[in-house]
C-alpha positions, -999 to 999 in steps of 0.1 A, spaced: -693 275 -251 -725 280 -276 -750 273 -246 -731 296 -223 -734 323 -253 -773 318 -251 -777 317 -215 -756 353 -215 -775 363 -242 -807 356 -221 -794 374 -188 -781 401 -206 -805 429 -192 -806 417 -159 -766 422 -162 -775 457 -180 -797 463 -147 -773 452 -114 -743 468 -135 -761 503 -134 -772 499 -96 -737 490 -86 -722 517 -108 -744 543 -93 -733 533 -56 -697 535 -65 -702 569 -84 -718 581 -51 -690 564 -33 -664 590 -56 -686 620 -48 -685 617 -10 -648 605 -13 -643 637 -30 -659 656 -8 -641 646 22 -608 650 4 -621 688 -5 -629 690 36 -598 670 54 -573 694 72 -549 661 71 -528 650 45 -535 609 59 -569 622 56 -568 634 19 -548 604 11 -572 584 23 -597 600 11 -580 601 -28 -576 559 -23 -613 554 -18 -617 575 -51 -592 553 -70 -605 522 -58 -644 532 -65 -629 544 -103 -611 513 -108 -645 493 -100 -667 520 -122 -643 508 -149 -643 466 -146 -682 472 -147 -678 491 -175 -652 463 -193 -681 436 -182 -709 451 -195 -694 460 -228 -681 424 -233 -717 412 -221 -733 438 -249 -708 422 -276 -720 391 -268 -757 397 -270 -757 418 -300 -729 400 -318 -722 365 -310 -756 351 -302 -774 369 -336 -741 346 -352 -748 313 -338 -784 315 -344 -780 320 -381 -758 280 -387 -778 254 -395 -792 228 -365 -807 203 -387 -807 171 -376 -811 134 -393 -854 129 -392 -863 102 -361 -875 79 -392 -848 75 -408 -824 65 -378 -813 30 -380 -790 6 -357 -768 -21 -365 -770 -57 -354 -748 -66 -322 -727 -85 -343 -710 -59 -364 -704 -35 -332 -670 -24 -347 -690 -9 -378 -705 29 -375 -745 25 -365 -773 42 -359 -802 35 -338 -828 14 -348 -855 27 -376 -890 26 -374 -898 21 -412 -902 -11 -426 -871 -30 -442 -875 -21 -480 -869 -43 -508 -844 -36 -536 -857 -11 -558 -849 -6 -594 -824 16 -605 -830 51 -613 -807 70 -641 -809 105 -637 -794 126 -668 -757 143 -670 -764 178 -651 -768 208 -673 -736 224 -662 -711 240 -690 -680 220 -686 -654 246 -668 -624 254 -684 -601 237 -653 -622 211 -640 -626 206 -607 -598 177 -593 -618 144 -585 -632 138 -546 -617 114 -528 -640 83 -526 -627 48 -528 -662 37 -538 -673 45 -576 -713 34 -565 -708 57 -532 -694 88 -547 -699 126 -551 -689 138 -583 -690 172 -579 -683 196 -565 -653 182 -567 -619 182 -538 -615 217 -530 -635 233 -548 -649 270 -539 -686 274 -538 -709 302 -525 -748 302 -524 -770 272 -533 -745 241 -544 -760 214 -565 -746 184 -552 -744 152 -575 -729 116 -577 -740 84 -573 -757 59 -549 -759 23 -562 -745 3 -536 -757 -39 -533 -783 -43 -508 -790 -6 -509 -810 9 -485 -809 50 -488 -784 75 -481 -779 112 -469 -757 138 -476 -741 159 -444 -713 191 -442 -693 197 -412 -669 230 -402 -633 223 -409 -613 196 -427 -616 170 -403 -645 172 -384 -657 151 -352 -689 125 -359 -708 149 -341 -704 182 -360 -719 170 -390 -753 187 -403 -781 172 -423 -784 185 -459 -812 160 -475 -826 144 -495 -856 151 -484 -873 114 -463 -886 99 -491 -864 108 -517 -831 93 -498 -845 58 -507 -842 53 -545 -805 43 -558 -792 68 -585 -765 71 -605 -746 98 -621 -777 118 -607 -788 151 -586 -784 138 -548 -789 171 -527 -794 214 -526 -768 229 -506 -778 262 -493 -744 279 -481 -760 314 -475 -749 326 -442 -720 303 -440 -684 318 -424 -661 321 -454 -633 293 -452 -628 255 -453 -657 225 -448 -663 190 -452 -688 172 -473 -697 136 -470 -725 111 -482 -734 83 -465 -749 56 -480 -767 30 -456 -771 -9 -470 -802 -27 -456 -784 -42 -426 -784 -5 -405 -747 1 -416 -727 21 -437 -691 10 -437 -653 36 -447 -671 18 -482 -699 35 -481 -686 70 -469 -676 99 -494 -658 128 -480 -642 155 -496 -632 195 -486 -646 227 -500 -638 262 -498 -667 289 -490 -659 316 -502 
């Protein structure tokens, strides 16, 4: 649906165009109808005549329904979907997993080097005031592949600070992705960050992304990290999802 948007959006004046030539020949089609209906001496002749004009109307008026649907389209819908986000996971960070653990989500096969295990890195407790009604806890079944906050439907607007933790063994790095809807398909999901280099160092209780949700549709979303071990694979382990409302 989104690439037949475009391609409508892209033929719209040539639509504009042809709509106007064919209007004008049915318009000029009324006019003479009319003016045979003015001249008949008949009544099958005026009748006939007062058909053709119907008929040429009823056209005049489809091309008028399909251009206005056309002019929603491009002034509307297209400006719409240009404005979500299109980024996509960077070519060097892509990984795939050995044949072996085919049941396993993969990716395809990176081009960096296979790093070794780095140290840990302890970021301080965010400089949030503690709410009044904390926000209820999100639900991943791994405390060292976890977001901790926002937390499980919570409502967010603007730029959302996302932290949690990434401390997985055999780490590797990790990324942090939103989708439309509360149960999205594997291939709706969006990049967030970190940014390449940054996605490599293991963190804990720590800042993990900037989510900019300017220009978001209002309602529900998912948000997931993904935290890849040095084999290529992240396993349901490894994966913390949770749903937030945009307001």
């Amino acid at each position: 649906m989104t690439v037949f948007i475009e391609f409508l959006a892209k033929i719209a004046f040539w639509i504009y165009l042809a709509g106007g030539v064919v209007m004008l020949f049915y318009l000029r089609a009324v006019l003479v109808a009319c003016r045979e209906r003015g001249a008949a001496l008949h009544t099958a002749e005026k009748e006939a005549a007062t058909s053709r004009a119907y008929h040429c109307g009823l056209a005049i008026g489809g091309l008028l329904l399909v251009m206005g649907a056309v002019a929603f389209v491009d002034s509307t819908l297209a400006p719409a979907l240009g404005r979500l986000p299109r980024e996509e996971l960077p070519e060097s960070m892509l990984v795939t997993p050995p044949p072996a653990l085919s049941p396993l989500p993969v990716t395809p096969t990176p081009t960096l080097e296979r790093p070794t295990r780095p140290a840990v890195v302890v970021f301080p407790t965010p400089p949030f005031p503690s709410p009044t009604h904390p926000p209820p806890p999100s639900a991943c079944p791994n405390p060292q592949a976890r977001i901790t906050s926002p937390g499980m439907g919570a409502k967010v607007e603007g730029m959302v600070e996302i932290w949690g933790t990434v401390d997985i063994d055999d780490f590797w790095y990790y990324k942090v992705e939103f989708a439309m809807g509360a149960e999205p398909a594997e291939g709706d999901w969006h990049w967030i960050g970190p940014k390449r280099d940054e996605g490599k160092e293991r963190i804990v209780d720590g800042h993990l992304a900037s989510w900019n949700t300017s220009g978001l549709s209002p309602g529900v979303y998912s948000l997931r990290l993904v935290v890849v071990d040095i084999t290529g694979n992240y396993p349901p382990t490894n994966i913390c999802q949770l749903q937030l409302f945009i307001e």
